[in-house]
N, C-alpha and C positions, 0 to 999 in steps of 0.2 A: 361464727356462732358463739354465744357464751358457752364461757369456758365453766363457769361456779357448779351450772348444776351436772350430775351425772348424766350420759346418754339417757336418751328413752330408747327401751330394749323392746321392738316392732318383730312381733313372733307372724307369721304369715302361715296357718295351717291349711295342709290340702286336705282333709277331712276332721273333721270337730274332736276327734278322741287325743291331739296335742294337750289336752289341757290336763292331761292324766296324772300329774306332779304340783300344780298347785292349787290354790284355794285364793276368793274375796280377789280374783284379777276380770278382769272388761272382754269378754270376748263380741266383737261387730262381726257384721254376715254384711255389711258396705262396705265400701274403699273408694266411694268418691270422697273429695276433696274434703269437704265439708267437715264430713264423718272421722279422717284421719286426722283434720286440724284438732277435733274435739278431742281426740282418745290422746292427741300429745299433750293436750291441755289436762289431761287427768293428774291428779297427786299421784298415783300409783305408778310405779316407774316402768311399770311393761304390760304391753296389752297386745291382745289376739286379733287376728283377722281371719277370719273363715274365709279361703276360698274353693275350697270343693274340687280343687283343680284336677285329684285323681278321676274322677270321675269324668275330666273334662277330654276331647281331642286334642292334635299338641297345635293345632291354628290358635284355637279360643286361649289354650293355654299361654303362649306365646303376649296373645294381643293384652290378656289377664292382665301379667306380669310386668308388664310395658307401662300400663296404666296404671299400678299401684305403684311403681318407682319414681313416676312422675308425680304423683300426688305426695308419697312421701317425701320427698325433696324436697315439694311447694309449702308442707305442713311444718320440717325443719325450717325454715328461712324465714316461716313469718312470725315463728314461735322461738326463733332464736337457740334450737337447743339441736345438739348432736342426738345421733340413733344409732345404735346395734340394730344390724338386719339378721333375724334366724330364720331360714327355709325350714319349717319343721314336717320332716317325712317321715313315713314309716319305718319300724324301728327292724323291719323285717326286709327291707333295701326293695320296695316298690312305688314308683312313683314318675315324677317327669323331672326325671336328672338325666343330665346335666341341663337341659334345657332353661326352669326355673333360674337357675341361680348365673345362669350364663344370662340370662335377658335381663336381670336385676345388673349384675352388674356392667352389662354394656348401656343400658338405661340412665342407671343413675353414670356415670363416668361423661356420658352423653350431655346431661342435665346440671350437672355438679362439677366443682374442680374437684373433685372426692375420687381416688385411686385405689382399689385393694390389691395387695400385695397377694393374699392368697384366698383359700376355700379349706374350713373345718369340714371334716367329715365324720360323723361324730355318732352314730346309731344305737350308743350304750341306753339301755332303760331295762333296768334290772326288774321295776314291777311284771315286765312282759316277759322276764326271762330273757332278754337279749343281754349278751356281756361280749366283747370284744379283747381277744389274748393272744398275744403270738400274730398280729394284726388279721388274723381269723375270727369274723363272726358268728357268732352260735347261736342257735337257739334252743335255748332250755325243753327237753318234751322227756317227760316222764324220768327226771334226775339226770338226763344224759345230756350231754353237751354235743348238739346235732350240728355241723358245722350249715352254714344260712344258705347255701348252693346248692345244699341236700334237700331241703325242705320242699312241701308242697307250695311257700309262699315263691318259692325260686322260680314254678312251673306257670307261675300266674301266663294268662293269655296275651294280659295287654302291657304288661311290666317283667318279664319274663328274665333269666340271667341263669349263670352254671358259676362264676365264681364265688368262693367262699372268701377267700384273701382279699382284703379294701381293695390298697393296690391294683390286684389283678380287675376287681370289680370296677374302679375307675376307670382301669383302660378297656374293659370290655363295654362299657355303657356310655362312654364316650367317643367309642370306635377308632382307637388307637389315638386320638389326639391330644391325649393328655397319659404317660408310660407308667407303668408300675413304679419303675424303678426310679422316675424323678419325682415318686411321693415321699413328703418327710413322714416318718410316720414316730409318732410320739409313746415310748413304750410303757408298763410299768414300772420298768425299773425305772423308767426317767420319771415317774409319778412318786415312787416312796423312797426313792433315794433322801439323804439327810438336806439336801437343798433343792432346788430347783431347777437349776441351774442348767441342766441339759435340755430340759424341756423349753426354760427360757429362748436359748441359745439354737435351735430347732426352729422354734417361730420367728425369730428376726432376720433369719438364712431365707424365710419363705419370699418371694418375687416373683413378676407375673404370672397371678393369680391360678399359684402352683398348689399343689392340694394336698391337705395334713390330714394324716387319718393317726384318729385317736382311741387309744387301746386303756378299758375301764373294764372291773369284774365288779367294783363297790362304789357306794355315792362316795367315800373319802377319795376315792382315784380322780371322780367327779371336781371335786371340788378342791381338789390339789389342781388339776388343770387349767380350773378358772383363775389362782391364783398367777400360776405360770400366765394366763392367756391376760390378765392387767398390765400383768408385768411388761410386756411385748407391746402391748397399745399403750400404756405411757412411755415409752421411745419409738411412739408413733405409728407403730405398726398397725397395716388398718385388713379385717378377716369378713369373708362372708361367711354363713357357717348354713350346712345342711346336714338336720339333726334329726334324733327323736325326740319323746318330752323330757329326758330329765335333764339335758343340758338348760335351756330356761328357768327351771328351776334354779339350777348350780348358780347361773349367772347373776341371776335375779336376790338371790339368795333368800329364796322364799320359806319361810320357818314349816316346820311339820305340823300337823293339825290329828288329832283323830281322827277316826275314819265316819261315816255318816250316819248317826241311828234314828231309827222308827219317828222319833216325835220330833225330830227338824225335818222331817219328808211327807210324814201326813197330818191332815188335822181332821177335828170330827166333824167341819164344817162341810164337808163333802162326802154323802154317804153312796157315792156311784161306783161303780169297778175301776180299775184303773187296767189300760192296753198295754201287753208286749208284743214288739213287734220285731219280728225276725227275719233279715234279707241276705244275713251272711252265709254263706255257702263252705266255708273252710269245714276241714272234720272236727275240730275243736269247737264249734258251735254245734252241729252236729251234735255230738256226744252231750254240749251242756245241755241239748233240747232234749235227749233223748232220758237224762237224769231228773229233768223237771216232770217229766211226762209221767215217771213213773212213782212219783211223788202222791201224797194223799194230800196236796193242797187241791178247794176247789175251782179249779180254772176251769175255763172253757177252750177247747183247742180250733182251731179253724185252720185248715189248708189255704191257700193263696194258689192255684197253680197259673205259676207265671209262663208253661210252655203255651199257655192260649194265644200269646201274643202272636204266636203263627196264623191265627185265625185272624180274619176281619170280624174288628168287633169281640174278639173274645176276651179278651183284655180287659177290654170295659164292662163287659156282664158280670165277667169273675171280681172286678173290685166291687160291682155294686151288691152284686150278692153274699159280699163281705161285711161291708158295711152294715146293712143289713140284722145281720147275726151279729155283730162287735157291738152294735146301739140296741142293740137287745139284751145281752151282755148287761152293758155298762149302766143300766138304765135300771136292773134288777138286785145292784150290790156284787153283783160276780166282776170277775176280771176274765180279760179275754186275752188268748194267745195266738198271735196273727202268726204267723209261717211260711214261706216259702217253701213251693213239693222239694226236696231234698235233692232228684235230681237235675245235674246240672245244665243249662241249656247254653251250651259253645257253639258260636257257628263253625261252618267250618271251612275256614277261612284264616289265610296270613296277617289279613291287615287288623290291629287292634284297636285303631278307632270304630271299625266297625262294631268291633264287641263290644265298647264301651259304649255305643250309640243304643246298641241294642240293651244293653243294661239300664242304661238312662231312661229306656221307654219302660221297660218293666216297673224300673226305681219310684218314678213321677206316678204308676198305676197303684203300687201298693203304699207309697207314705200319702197318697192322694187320700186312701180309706180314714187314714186322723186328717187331714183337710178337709173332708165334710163330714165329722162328728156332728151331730145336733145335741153330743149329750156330752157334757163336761166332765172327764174322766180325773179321778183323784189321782193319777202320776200316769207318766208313761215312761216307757223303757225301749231304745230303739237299740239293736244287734245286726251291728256291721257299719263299716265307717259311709260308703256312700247312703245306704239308708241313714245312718243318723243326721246326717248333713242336712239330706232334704227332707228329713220331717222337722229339723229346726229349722230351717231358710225358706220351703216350700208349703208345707202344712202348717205349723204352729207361724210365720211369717214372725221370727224372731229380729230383729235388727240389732238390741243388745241383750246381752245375757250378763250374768253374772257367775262366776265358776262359785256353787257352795261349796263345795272339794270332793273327794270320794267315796263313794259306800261301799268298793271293794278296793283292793290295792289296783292302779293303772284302770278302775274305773271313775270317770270325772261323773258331777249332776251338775246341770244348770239349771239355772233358778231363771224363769223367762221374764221376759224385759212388760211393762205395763203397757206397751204397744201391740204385742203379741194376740196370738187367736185366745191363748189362755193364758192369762196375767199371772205371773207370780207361780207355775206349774212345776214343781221338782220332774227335770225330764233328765233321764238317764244315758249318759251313751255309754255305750257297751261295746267297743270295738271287737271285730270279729276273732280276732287273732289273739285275746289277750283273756285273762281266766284259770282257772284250774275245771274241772269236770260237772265241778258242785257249784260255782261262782253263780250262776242262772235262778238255781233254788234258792242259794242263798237268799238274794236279791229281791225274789218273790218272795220267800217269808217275810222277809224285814219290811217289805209294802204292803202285804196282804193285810186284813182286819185283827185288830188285835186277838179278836176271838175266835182264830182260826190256828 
């Protein structure tokens, strides 16, 4: 491969909210060949690939990941240029690890003379409130530093875990096959120290792709590690990394931008409502909905109740009688607030493909409601990562996007590709987990009519 130009840095997200760190990068929702030859051929040195894969079972998952490795491979060798691969997961340690980054790299190693020596494990994203100290991850909830075991994100059904400690979290999610104790893990002090030099010296010890967990509280922790992490790959060292978003960022060294106002998200060319659409279940969504609600903007609220799917057919009444009221909505100047009934529907059951199966049919019923819009809404705002996924890949049939950057902090908007259902649409994603109380209102003042 030529050596002149830098890697192309290939981020791989399992739901659309990775892009929560930069701004003016390529996010595709393909990964056939084609599509990946295109995005290495971009001037821009790092580009996104949606694939949804939290959402997915771990077969589909599996065969996913198989097939991107091998396109990427094919898309380096005809285009002559190396790649950084980033698994970007959740910053809250839910997802299909080790799976992912084990079938990437038996994949490529399979397809390539290419070896990695180890696996970043890297979950710092300070806009979410996640920070990594004492190689214990936190999360930020109400000033307090909650260690990430304790969390409600820890109890999830289908991605579920009790450690807090990396380490401990590696070897409990890889089920002993990879020990606590043969993680190197990268600390602060080896981040502000007067040189490097430890952190250096850390990653060129790493070998069969042994796993480094890296401990950040500030983006300069961030970006002292990428420092160290050049340093180690120009004496050949070669890393898979499973991250959140603000390592891509660090890597990429993507400059800061302001955050999104009013008149680069609407125009007065469209004077229709615009839909929020809410599928996240965590209590922090919860609480945002319940701040908006009590707001004197004039929305419209609509229920969704997804337990119908118990029913034959109920499923389908209830989106269509959504729809319905949303194109009535949006068709009057009002904006409409889609919702999911609050409580949650678990089956009740061990196996977590199941539950994701069962989420998936709810998923496709409610971002189905902006899949047959008749009426062109002036923005839309989807809440919760598998919803926002399939109202861009499903509903809006996005294929490329464009990251504008954020309108809250760790919130991204994309700007929809000229292929899409709606050309050129500021669509919001609003991951479930990420926010303060108010972040939801916010959001909706800053869309709603000027004269409201």
């Amino acid at each position: 491969m030529a050596a002149e130009r830098e890697p192309v840095i290939v981020v791989l997200d399992d739901d659309p909210t990775g892009v929560q760190t930069v701004h003016d990068i390529s996010v595709y929702t393909f990964w056939d060949a084609e599509t990946i030859r295109e995005a290495f051929a971009e001037e821009e040195r790092m580009f996104f690939l949606l694939t949804n894969s939290r959402s997915l079972p771990t077969s589909e998952t599996e065969q996913l990941h198989a097939e991107i490795a091998r396109n990427i491979a094919s898309a380096a060798a005809a285009t002559e240029r190396d790649f950084l691969l980033v698994s970007r997961g959740d910053s809250t340690l839910r997802g299909h690890w080790p799976l992912e980054t084990e079938t990437l790299r038996q994949t490529l190693e399979a397809e390539t003379p290419l070896r990695f020596d180890g696996e970043v494990i890297y979950p710092f994203f300070l806009e979410g409130g996640r920070i990594t100290a004492g190689n214990i991850h936190y999360v930020l909830q109400g000033g307090q530093r909650v260690p990430a075991g304790e969390t409600e994100f820890a109890r999830d059904k289908s991605f579920g875990y009790s450690a807090s400690s990396l380490p401990e979290w590696v070897e409990e999610k890889s089920h002993g096959r990879f020990r606590a104790e043969d993680c190197v893990c990268i600390s602060l002090e080896d981040l502000r120290g007067g040189d490097l030099t430890a952190a250096v010296e850390k990653l060129c010890s790493v070998q069969d792709f042994g796993k480094v967990i890296v401990n950040s509280e500030t983006w300069q922790d961030a970006y002292r590690f990428t420092e160290a992490l050049r340093t180690a790959m120009a004496a050949g060292k070669r890393f898979l990394f499973r991250t959140a978003a603000a390592f891509p960022k660090a890597v990429a060294g993507v400059t800061d931008r302001p955050l999104l106002q009013r008149e680069e998200l609407r125009t007065p060319a469209n004077p229709n409502g615009g839909i929020i659409l809410i599928g996240s279940h965590v209590q922090k969504t919860t609480r945002q909905l319940e701040e908006l609600r009590a707001s004197s903007l004039p929305l419209d609220y609509i229920e969704f109740n997804q337990h119908r799917v118990l029913e034959k057919g109920g499923l389908a009444d209830e989106a269509k009688r959504v729809l319905r009221q949303a194109e009535a909505d949006l068709a009057s100047g009002r904006s409409a607030v889609v919702f999911t009934r609050r409580e949650r529907l678990d089956l009740d059951t061990d196996d977590p493909d199941a539950q994701l199966r069962i989420s998936t049919e709810i998923s496709d019923a409610l971002t189905g409601i902006i899949g047959n819009l008749c009426v062109t809404p002036s923005f839309i705002v989807a809440k919760g990562g598998i919803t926002s996924s399939d109202v861009g890949t499903k509903a809006l049939k996005v294929r490329k996007a464009r990251v504008m950057g954020q309108i809250r902090p760790g919130i991204p908007v994309w700007q929809t590709g000229a292929e899409s259902r709606f050309p050129g649409l500021p669509y919001v994603i609003f991951p479930g987990n990420v926010g303060d109380e108010k972040d939801l209102l916010r959001i909706a003042e800053i869309l709603s009519p000027a004269s409201v």
